[in-house]
N, C-alpha and C positions, 0 to 999 in steps of 0.2 A: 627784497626778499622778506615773506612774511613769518612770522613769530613760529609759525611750524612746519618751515623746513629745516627753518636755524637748529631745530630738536631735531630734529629727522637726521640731519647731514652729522651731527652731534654723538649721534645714536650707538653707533658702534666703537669709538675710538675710545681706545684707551691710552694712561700715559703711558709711556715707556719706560720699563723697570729695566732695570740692569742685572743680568743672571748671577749667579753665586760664585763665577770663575772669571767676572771680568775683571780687563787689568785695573781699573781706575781706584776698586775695591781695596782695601788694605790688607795686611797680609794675613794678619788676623782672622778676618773676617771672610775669607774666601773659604771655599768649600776644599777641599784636602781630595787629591785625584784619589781615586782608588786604585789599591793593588792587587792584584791577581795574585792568588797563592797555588804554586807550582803544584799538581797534583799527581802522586804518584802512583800507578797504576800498577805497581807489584802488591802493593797494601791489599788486603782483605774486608770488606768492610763489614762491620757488623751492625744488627741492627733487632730491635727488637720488636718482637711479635708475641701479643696476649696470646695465652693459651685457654683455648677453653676446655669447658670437661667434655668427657666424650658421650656421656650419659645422656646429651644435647642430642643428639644426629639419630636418628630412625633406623640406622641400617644396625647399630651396637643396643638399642635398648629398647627389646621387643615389649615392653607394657606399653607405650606409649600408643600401637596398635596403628592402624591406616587411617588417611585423612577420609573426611565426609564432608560432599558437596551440603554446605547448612542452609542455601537460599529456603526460608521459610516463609512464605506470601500467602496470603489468604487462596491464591487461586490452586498455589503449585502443595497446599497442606495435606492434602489429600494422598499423594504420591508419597510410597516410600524413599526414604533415604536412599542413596546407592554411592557405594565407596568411590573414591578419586582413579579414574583409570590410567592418569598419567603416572601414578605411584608405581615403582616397581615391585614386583612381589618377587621374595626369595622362595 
């Protein structure tokens, strides 16, 4: 057998480690099962959500006014602007 199969066959093996809960481990040294904590589903849960202002959002703060398609290209300069048609108007 020449010098590079010995690499070859070599290639993939590794040693063999011992996981964190085997027994030979001391006791010390093992890993601690985990515990489940009972979860009780009459509780309420709460949770917290930023608020933001509302002075944000188009439909509460009319200066803000309608979106405009801006693609501005030397070809398409010519063309007037023309508002966003997806926007809803009140």
């Amino acid at each position: 057998m020449g010098r590079r199969q010995k690499k070859s066959r070599n290639y993939a093996t590794m040693k063999p480690m011992l996981s964190l809960r085997h027994q030979r481990l001391k006791e010390m040294d093992r890993l601690k099962p985990k515990k489940e904590e009972k979860k009780d589903c009459n509780i309420l849960k709460e949770r917290e959500v930023p608020q933001h202002p509302s002075y944000l959002f188009f439909q509460y703060n009319t200066q803000l006014g309608q979106l405009t398609t801006s693609l501005l290209t030397p070809t398409l300069s010519t063309f007037p602007l023309k508002p966003n048609q997806t926007q809803c108007s009140q």
